[in-house]
GUVEX-46461 format. One record per atom (N, C-alpha, C): y, x, z; atom name. Coordinates in Angstrom, 2 decimals, padded with zeros to 5 digits. Each point is the difference from the previous one (the first is absolute). Last residue first. Example, Ala and Ser with C-alpha at 12.3 -4.5 7.8 and 13.67 -1.06 7.14 Angstrom:
<nodes>
-002.25;012.85;007.08;N
001.19;000.82;000.06;CA
001.09;-000.77;000.73;C
-005.72;000.29;-000.07;N
001.19;-000.89;000.00;CA
001.20;000.90;000.00;C
</nodes>
This chain:
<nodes>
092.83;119.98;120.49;N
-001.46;-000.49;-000.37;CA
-000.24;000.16;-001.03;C
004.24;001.54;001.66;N
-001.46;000.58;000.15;CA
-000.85;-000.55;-000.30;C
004.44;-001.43;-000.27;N
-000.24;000.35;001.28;CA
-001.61;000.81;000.05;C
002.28;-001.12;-004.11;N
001.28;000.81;000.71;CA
-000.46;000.26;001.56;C
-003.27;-002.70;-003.01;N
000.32;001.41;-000.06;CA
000.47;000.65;000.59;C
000.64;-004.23;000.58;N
-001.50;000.34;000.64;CA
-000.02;001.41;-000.52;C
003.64;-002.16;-002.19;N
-000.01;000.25;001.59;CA
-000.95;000.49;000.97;C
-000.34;-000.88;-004.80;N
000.84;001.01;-000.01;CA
000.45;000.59;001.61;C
-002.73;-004.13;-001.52;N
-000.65;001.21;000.38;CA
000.80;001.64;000.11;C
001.89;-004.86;-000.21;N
-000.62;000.40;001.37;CA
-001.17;001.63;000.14;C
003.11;-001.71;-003.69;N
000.69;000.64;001.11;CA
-000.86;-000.08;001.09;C
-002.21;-001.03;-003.74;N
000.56;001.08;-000.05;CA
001.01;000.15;001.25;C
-001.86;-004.15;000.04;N
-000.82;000.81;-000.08;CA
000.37;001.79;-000.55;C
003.04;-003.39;-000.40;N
-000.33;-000.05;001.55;CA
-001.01;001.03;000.06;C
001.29;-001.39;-004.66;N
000.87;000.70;000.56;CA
-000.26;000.63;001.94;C
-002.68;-002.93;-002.75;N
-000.28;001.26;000.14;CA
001.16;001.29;000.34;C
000.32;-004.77;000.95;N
-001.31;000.38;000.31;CA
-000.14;001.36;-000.31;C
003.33;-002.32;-002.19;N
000.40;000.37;001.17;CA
-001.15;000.78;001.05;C
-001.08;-001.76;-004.10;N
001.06;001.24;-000.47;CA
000.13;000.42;001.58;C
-002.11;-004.35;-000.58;N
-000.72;001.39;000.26;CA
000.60;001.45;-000.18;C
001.89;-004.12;-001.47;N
-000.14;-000.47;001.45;CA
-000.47;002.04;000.50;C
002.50;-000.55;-004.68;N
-001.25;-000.69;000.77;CA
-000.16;000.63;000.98;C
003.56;000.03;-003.47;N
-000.07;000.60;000.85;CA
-000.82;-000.59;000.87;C
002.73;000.57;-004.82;N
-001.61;-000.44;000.74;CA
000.09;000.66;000.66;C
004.34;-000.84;-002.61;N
-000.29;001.13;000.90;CA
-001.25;-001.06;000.78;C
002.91;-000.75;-004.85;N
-000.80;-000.44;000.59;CA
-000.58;000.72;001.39;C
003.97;000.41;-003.85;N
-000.88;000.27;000.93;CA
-000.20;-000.85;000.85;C
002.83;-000.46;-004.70;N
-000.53;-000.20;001.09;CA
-001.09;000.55;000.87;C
003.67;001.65;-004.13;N
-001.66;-000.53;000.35;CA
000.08;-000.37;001.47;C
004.19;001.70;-002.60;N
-000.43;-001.24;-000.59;CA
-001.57;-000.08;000.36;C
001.30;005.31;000.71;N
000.72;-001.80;-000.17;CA
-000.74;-000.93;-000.39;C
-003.14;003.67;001.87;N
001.07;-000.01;-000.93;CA
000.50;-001.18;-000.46;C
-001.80;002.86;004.59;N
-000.62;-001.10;-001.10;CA
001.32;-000.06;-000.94;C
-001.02;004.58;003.02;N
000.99;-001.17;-000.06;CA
-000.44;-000.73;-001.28;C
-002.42;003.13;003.72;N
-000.27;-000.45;-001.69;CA
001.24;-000.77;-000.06;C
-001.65;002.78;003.67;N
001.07;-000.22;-000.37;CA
-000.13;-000.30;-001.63;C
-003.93;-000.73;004.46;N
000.76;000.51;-001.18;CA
001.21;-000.30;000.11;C
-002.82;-000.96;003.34;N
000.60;000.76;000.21;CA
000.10;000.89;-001.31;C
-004.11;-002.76;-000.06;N
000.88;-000.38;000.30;CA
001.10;001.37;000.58;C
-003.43;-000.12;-004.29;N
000.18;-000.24;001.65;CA
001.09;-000.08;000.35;C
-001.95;-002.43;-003.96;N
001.08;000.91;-000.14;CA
000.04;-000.08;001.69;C
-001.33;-002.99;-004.12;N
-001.04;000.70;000.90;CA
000.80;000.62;-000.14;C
001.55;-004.20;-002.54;N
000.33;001.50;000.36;CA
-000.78;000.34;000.88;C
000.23;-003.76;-003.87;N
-000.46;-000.28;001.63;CA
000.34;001.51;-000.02;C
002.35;-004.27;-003.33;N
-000.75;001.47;000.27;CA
-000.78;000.23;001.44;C
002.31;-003.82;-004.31;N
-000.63;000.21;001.71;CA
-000.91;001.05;000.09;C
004.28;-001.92;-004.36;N
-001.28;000.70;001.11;CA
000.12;000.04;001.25;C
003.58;-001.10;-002.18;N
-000.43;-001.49;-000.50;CA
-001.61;000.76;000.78;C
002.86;003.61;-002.54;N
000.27;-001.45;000.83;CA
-000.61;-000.96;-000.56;C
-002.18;004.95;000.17;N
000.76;-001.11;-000.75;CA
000.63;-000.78;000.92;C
-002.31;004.91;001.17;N
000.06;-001.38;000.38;CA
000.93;-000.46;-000.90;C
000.10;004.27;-001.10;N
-001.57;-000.57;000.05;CA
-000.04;-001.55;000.56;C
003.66;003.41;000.42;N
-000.49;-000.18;-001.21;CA
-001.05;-000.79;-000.24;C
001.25;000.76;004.33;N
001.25;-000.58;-000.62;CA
-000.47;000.04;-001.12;C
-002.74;001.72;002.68;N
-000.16;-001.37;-000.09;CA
000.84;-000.47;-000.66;C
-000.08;004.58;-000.23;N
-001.20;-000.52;-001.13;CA
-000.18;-001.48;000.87;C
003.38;002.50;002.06;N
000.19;000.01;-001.64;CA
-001.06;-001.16;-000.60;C
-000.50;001.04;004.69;N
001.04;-000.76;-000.62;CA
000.05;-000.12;-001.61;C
-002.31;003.32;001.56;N
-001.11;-000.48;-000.17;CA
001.23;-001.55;000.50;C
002.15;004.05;-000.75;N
-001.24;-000.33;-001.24;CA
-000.87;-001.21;000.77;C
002.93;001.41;003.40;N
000.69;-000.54;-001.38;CA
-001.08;-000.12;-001.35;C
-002.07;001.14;003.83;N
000.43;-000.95;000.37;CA
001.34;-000.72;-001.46;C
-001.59;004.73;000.45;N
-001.08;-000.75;-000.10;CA
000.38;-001.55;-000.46;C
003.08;003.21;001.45;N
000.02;-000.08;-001.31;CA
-001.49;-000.73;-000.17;C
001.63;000.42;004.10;N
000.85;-000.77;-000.42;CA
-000.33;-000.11;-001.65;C
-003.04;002.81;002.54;N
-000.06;-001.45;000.53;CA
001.06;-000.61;-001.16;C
000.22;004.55;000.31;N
-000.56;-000.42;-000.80;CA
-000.99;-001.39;-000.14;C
003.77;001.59;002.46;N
000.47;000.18;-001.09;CA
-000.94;-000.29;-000.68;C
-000.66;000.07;004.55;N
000.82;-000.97;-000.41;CA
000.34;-000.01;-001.53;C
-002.49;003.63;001.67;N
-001.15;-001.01;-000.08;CA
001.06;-001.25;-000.46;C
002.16;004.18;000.41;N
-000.79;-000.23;-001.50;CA
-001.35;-001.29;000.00;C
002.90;001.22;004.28;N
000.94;-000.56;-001.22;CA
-000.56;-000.32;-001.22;C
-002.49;001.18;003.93;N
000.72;-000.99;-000.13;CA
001.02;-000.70;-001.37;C
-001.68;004.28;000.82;N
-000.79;-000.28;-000.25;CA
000.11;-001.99;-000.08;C
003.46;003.34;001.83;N
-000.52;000.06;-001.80;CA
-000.75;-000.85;-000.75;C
000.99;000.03;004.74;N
000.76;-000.73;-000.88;CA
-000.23;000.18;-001.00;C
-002.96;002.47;003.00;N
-000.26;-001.34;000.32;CA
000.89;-000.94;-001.15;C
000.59;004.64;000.18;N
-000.74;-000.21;-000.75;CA
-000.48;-001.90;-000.20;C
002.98;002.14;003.24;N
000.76;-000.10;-001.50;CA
-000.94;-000.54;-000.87;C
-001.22;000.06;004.47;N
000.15;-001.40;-000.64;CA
000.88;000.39;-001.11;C
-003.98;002.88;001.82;N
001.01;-000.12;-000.11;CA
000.78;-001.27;-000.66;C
-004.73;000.17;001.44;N
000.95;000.91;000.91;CA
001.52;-000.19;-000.17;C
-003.78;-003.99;-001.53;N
000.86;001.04;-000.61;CA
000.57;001.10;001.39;C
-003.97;-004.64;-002.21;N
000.78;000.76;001.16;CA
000.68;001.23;-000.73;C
-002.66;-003.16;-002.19;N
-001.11;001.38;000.48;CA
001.37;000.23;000.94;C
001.03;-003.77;-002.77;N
-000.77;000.09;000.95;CA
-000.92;001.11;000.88;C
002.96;000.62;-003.94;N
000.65;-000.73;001.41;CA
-000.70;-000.38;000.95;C
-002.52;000.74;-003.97;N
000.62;001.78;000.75;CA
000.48;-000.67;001.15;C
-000.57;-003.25;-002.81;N
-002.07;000.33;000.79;CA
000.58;001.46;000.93;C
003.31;-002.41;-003.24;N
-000.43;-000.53;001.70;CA
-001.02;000.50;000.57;C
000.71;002.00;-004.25;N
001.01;-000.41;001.23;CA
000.17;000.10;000.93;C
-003.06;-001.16;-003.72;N
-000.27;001.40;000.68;CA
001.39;000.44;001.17;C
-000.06;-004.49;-002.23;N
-001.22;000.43;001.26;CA
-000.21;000.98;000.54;C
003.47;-000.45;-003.86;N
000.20;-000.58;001.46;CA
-000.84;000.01;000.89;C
-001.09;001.59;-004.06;N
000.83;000.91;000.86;CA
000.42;-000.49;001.00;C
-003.27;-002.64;-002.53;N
-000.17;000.97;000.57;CA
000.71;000.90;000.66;C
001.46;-003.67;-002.41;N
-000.14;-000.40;001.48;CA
-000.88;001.25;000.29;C
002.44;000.83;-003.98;N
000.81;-000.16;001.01;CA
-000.95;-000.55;001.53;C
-002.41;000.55;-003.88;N
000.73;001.59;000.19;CA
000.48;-000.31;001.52;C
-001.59;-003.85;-001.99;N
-001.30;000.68;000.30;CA
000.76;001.38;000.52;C
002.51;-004.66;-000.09;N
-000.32;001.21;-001.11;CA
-000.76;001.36;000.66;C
-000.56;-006.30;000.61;N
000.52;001.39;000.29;CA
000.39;001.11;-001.34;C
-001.56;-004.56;-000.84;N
001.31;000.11;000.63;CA
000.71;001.29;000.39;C
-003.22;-002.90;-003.59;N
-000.19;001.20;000.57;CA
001.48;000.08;000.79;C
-002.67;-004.52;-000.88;N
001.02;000.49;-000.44;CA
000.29;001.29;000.62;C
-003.30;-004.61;-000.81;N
000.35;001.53;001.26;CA
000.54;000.96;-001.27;C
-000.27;-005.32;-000.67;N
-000.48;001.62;-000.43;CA
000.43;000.50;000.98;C
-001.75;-005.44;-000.61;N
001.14;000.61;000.63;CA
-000.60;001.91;-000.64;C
-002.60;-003.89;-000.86;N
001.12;-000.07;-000.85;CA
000.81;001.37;000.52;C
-004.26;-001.57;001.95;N
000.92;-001.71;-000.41;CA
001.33;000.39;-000.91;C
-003.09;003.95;001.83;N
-000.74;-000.76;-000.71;CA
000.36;-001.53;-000.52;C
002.96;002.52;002.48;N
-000.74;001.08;-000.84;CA
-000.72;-000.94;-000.84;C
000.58;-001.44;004.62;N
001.35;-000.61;-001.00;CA
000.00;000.79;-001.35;C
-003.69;001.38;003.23;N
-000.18;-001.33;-000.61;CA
001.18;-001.01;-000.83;C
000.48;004.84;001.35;N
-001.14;-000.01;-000.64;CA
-000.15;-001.47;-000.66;C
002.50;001.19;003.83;N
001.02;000.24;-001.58;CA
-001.31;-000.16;-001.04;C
-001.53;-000.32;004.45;N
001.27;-001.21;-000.05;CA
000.06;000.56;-001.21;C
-002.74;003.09;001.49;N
-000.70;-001.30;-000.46;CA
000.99;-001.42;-000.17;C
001.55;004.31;001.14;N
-000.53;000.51;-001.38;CA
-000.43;-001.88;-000.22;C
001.41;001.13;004.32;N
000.93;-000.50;-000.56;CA
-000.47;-000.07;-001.78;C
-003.70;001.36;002.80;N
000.64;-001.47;000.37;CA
001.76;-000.15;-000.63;C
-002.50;004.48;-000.58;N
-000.88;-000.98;-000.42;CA
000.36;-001.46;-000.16;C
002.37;004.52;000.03;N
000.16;-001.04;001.43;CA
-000.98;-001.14;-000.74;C
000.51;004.54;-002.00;N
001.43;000.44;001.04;CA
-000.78;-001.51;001.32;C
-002.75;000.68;-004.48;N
000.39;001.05;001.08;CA
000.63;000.05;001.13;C
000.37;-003.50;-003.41;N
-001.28;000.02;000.77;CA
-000.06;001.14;001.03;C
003.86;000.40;-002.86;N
000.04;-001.27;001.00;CA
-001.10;-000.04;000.82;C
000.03;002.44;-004.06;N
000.40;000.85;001.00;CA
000.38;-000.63;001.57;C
-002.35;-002.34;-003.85;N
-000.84;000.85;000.51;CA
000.75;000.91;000.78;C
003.03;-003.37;-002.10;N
-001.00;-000.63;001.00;CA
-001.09;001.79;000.75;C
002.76;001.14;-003.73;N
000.39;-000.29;001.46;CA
-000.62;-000.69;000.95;C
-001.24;-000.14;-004.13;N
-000.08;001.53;000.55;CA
000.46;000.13;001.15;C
000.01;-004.42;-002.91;N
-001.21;000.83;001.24;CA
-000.35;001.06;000.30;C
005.19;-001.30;-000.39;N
-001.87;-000.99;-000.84;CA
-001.04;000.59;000.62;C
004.50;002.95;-000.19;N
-000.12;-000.63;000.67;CA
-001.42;-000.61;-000.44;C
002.25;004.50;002.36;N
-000.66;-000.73;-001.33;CA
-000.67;-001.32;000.41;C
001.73;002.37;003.45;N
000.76;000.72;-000.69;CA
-000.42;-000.15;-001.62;C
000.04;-001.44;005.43;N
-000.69;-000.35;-001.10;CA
001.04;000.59;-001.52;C
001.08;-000.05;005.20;N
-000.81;001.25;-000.81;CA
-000.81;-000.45;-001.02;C
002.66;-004.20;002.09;N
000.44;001.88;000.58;CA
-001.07;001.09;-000.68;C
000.31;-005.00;-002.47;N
-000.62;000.70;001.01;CA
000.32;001.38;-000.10;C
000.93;-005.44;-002.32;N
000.43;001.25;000.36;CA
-000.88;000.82;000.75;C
-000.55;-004.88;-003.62;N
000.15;001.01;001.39;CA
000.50;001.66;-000.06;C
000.88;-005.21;-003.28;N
-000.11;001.38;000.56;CA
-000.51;000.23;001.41;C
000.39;-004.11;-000.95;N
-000.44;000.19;-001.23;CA
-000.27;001.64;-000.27;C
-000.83;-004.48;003.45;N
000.92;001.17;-000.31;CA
-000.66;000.63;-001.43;C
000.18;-005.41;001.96;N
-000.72;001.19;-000.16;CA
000.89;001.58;-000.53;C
002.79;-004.80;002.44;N
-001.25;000.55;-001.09;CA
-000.32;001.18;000.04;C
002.41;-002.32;003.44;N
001.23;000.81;-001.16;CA
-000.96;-000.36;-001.55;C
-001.92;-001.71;004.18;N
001.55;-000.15;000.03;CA
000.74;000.21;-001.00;C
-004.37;001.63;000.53;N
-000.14;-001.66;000.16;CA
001.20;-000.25;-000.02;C
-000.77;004.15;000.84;N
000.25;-000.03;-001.52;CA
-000.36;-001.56;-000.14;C
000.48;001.64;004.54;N
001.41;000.20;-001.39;CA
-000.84;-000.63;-000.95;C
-003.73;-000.08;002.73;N
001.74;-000.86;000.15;CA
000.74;000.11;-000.91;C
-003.00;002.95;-000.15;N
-000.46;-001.26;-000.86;CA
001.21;-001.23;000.52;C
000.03;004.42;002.00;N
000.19;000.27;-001.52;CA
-000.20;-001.22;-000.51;C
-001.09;-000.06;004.60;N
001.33;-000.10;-000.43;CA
000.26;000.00;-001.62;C
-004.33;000.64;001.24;N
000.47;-000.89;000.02;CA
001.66;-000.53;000.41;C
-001.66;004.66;-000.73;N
-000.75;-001.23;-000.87;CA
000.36;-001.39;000.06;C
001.23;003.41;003.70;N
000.56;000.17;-001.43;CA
-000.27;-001.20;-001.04;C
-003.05;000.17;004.40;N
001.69;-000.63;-000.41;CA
000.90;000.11;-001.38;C
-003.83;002.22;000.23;N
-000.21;-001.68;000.12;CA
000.92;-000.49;000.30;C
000.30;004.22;001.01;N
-000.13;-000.01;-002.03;CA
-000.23;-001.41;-000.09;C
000.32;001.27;004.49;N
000.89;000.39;-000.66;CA
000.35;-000.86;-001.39;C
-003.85;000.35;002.83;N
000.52;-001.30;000.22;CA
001.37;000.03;-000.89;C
-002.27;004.14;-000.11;N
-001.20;-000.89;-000.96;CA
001.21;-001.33;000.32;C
001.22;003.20;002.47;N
000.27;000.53;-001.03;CA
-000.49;-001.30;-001.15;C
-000.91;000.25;004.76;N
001.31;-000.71;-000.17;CA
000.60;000.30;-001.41;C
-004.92;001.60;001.41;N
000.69;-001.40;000.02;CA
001.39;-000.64;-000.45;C
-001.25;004.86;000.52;N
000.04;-001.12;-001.67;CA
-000.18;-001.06;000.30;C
001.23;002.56;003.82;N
000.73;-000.15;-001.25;CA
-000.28;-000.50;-001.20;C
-003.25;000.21;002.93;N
001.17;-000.92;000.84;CA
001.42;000.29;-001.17;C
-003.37;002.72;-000.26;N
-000.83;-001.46;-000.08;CA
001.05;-000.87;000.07;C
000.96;004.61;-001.79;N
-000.09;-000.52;001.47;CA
-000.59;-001.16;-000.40;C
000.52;003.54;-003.80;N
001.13;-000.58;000.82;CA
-000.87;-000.64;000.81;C
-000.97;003.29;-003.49;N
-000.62;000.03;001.21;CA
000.73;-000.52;001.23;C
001.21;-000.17;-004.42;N
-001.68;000.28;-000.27;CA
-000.33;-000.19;001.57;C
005.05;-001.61;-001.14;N
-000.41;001.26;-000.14;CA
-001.99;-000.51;-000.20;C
004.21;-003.61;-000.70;N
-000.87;000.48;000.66;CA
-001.02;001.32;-000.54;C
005.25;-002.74;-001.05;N
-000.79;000.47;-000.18;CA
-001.14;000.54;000.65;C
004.02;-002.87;-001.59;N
-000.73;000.40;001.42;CA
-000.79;000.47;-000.50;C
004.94;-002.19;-002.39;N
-001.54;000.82;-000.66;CA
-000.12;000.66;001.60;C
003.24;-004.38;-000.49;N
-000.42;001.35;000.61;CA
-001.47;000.55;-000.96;C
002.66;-003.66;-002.76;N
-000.96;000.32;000.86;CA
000.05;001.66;000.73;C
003.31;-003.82;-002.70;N
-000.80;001.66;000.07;CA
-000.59;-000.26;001.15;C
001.66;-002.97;-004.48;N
-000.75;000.26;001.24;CA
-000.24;001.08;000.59;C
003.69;-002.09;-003.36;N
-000.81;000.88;000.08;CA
-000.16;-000.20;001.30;C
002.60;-002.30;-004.75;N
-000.44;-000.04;001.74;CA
-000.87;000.77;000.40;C
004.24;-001.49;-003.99;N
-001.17;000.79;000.18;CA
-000.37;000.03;001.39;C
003.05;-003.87;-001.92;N
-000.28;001.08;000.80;CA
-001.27;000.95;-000.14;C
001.27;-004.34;-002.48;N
-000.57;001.34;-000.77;CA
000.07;001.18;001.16;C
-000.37;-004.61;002.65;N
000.82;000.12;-001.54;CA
-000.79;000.63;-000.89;C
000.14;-001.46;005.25;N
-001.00;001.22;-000.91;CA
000.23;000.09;-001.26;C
002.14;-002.94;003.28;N
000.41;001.37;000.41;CA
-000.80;001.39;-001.50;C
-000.86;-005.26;000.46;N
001.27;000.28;-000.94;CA
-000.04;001.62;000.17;C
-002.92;-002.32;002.60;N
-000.44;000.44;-000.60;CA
001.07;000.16;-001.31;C
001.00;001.93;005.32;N
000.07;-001.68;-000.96;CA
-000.65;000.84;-001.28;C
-001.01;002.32;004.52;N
001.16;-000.09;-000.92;CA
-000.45;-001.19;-000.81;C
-001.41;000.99;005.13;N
-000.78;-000.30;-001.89;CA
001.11;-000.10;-000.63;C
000.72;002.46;005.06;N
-000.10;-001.29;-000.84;CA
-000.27;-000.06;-000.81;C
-002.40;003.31;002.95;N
002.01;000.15;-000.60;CA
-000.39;-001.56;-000.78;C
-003.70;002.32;001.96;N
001.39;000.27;001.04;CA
001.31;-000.35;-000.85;C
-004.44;-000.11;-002.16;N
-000.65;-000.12;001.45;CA
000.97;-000.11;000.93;C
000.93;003.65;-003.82;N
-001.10;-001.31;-000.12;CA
-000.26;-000.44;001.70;C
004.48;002.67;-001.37;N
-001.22;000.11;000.58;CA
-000.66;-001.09;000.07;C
003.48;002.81;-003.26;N
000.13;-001.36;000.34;CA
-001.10;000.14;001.03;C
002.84;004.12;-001.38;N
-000.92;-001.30;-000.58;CA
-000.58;-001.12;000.91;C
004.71;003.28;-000.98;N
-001.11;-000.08;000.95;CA
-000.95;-001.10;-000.45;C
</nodes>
């Protein structure tokens, strides 16, 4: 389980050795036509992020790898698939990019498409729940195999003795790989938008 910035005691500066260490960051994401009030708490979000990110790395030092959930090439090809997906997490990896650090292709373009195409069905609802488990089963199957490749390529790719950062939504099953420390960012505003979805999920459920 990783560690939570902001909530857990400062490990000693002995603790950091050659441990490999990794930041993950919830990846949030905001649609084209999200709410005033949601990109408020979206924008306060990423400003949090940021400046946590500079904590750690005041502690540990600068990172040297990054990671990212659907980035699937890495340098500045990836950056341009980054710009697309979230402008504001794009603009954190961008400026450690330019001090040294590489974006590092994480996803696999096959596997996270089948997993989306998936979930996007599971979500359309079902009559029959034989069909309901099927469909279940090949979205778990092709989640789990996502999630192992995209393990793989931190376990290969992070050195010991590196500082990584991970973009990665939350309610994955990624299992991090031995011998690395996690880091779990979790800014103030996370909770904020967590509220704001359950409050509009409720205003829905009643009609407004």
């Amino acid at each position: 389980m990783g560690e939570e910035l902001g909530q857990i005691e400062r490990p000693s500066v002995e603790s950091f050795g050659d441990e490999r260490k990794l930041f993950v960051v919830p990846l949030i994401l905001r649609g084209k036509d999200a709410p005033p009030d949601y990109c408020e708490k979206f924008d306060l979000y990423w400003q949090q992020v940021r400046e946590q990110l500079a904590r750690l790395e005041e502690r540990t030092g600068p990172v040297q790898r990054i990671f990212h959930e659907a980035i699937v090439a890495g340098g500045e090809e990836g950056l341009k698939i980054m710009e697309q997906m979230n402008t504001l997490s794009c603009a954190i990896v961008r400026e450690r990019c330019e001090r040294g650090a590489r974006l590092e292709a994480t996803d696999d373009r096959e596997l996270a498409e089948e997993s989306m195409d998936w979930e996007r069905i599971m979500l359309g609802g079902f009559i029959s729940e034989k069909v309901a488990r099927m469909v279940s089963q090949f979205y778990v199957e092709a989640s789990r195999k996502r999630y192992d490749h995209m393990a793989k390529r931190i376990h290969e790719t992070l050195k010991p003795g590196e500082r990584a950062i991970l973009f990665i939504t939350e309610g994955h099953a990624l299992q991090f790989p031995g011998e690395t420390q996690v880091f779990s960012v979790f800014p103030p505003a996370l909770d904020q938008i967590h509220k704001w979805f359950r409050d509009s999920a409720a205003a829905r459920a009643e009609g407004y």
